[in-house]
N, C-alpha and C positions, 0 to 999 in steps of 0.2 A: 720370485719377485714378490716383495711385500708390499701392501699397500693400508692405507686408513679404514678404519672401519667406519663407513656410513649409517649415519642413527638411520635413514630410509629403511636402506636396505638392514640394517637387522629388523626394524621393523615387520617388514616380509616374515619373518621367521614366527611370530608373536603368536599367530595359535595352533604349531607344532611344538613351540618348546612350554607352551601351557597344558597341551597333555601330556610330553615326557615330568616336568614337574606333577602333575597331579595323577601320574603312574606309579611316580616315585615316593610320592607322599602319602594316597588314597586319601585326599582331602581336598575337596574344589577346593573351599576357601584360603587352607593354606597353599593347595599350589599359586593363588593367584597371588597371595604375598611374595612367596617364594620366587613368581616370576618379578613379580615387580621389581624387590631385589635387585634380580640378577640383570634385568636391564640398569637401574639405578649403578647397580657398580660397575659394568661395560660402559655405559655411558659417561660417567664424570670425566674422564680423560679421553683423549688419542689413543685407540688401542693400532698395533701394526700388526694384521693378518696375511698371510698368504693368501694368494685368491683364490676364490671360493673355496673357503673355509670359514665361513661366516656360522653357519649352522653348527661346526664343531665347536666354534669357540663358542659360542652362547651357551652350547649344551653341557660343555666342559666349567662352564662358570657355574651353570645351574647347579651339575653336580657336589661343585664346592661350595654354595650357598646351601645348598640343600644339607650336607655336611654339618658345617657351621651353625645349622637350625640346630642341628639334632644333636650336638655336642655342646652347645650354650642351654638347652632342653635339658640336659644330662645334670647340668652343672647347678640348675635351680634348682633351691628347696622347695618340695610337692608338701605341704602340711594339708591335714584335710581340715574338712572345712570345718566352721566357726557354727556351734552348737546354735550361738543365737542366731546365725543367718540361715538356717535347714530350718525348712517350712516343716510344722509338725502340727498333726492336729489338736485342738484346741480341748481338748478333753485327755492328750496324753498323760500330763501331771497331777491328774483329779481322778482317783481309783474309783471314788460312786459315779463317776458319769459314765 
């Protein structure tokens, strides 16, 4: 029997799937993006669960969102930083001081 999924009730779930996210990441602050996510994309629709399977679908989204971080992460250019924005001390460029 399938049924809707309840924003409530996934609610209930919110701070066991904010340590699987932040197990999975080793990042409070990213897992709490991460969860947020993954509520944000379970939430915008009707999702149709079997019952109680609530916890697996959350975790199985998180999964995928956690994915999604790390392969959109992948995909970005890392350039290091910008000489003039690296704090340097104020006597680096001046050999008598």
């Amino acid at each position: 029997m399938s049924v809707v999924l309840d924003p409530e009730r996934a609610a209930d779930h919110l701070s066991r799937l904010f340590g699987l996210a932040w197990s999975l990441c080793g990042s409070r602050h990213l897992a709490e993006e991460l969860t947020q996510e993954t509520y944000a994309r379970v939430l915008s629709r009707p999702r149709r669960l079997h019952s109680g399977s609530e916890f697996q679908y959350l975790a199985q989204t998180l999964r995928n969102v956690v994915s999604d971080h790390w392969r959109a992460d992948r995909r970005r250019p890392h350039r290091a930083p910008d000489r003039d924005l690296v704090d340097e001390p104020a006597t680096a460029g001046d050999p008598e001081a």
